[in-house]
Every structure is written in C-alpha cells, then in structure tokens.
C-alpha positions in Angstrom: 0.0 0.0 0.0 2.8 2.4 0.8 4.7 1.6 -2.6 1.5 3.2 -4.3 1.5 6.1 -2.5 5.2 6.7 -3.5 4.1 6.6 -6.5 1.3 8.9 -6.6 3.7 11.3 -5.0 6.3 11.1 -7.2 4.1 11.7 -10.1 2.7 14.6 -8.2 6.3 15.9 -7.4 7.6 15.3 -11.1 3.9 16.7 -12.5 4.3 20.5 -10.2 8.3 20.2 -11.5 7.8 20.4 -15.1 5.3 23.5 -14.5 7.3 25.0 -11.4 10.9 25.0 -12.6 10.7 26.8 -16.3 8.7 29.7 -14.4 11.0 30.0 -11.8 14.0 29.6 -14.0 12.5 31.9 -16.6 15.5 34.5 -17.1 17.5 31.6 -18.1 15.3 30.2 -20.5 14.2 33.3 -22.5 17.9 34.6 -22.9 18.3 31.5 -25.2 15.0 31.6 -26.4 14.0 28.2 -26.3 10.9 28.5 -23.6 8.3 27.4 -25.7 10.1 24.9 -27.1 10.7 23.2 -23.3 7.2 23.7 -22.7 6.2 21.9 -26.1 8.4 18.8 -25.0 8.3 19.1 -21.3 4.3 18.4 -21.8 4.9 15.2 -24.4 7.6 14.0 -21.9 5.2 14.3 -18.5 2.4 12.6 -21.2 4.5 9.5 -22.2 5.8 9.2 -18.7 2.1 9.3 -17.5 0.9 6.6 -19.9 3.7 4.3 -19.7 3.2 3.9 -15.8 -0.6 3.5 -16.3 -0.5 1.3 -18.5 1.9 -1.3 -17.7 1.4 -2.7 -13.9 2.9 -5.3 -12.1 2.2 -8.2 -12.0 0.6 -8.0 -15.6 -3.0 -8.2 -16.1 -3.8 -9.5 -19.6 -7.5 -7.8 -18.9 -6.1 -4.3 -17.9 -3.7 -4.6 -21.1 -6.7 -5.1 -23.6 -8.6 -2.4 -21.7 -6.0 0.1 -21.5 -5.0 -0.6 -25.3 -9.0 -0.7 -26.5 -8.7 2.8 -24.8 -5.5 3.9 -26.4 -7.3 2.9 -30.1 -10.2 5.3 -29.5 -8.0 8.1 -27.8 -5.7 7.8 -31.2 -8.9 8.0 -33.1 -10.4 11.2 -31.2 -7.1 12.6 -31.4 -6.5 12.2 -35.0 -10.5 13.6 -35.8 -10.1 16.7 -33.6 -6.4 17.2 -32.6 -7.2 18.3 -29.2 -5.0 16.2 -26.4 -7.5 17.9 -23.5 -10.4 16.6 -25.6 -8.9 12.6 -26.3 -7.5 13.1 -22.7 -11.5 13.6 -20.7 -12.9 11.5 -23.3 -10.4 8.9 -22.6 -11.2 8.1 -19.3 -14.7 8.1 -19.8 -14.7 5.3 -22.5 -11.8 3.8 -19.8 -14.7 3.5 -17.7 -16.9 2.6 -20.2 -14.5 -0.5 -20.6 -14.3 -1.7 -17.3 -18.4 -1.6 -17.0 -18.5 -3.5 -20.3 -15.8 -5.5 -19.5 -17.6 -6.5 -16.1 -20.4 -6.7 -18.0 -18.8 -9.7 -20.0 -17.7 -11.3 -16.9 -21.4 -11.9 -15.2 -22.9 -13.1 -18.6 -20.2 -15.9 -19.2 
C-alpha cells in the first residue's frame, strides 16, 4: 500500500516540477530563447511518462492490457478527428470507464 503512494507522489512531485521550474527559471530560458520549445516537450515527456506507468502494472493483467490498449485505439482516433489532447485526454477516461463496465459486464454473462 505504501509503494502506491510513493508513486502517486512522485508523479505529483515530477507533474508541479515540469510546470514550477521553467517559471522559476525563466530568465534563463528566455535569454536563449528556447521557452516554448521546453514547454512543447516538457508536456509530451510528462504525457509518455504518465501513460507508460498507467498502462503497464505489475504483475501484468492480460484484462487491464486489452482495456488500457482498447482505450489507447479510440484516444488515437479522437485525437487524430479533432487534434485536441485535452479533448482525447477527458474522453479517454470516460470510454476507460466505459471498458471496465463492459468489461464486467462480460464477466457476469459468461
């Protein structure tokens, strides 16, 4: 229970970094220029580092893969129609929902 909180925090900790430290550090960054650009991969960096640790879990749940990747197909999908990560982000977890219900769903029927 207390390795899942260390989690949580770290991802807290690392989520208030990449936001904290380029404003506090701002001088630096605008003297070369390259804020926006950070900004631009800081936010795909905290992203892929987001979706690698909730996707893959230990010890590895075959039901939670095809869940997580059924919900990766249709965030890639309302991604590509409307190019909005906020968008594919909210609707994602609401059809990751909508998998687990169905997914339960299947379970009591067979």
């Amino acid at each position: 229970m207390l390795k899942n909180y260390i989690v949580i925090f770290a991802v807290a900790a690392g989520t208030y970094l990449t936001r904290y430290l380029p404003i506090h550090y701002r001088e630096r960054f605008e003297t070369t220029g390259r804020l926006d650009e950070f900004f631009t991969y800081s936010s795909t960096a905290l992203i892929s580092a987001l979706f690698i640790t909730a996707f893959v879990s230990v010890p590895v749940d075959p039901e939670a893969l095809l869940r997580g990747a059924l919900t990766l197909f249709f965030v890639s999908l309302i991604y590509k129609k409307w190019r909005n990560l906020g968008l594919s982000v909210i609707l994602g977890v609401g059809i990751h929902l909508l998998n687990g219900y169905v997914f339960d769903w299947f379970k009591n029927i067979l």
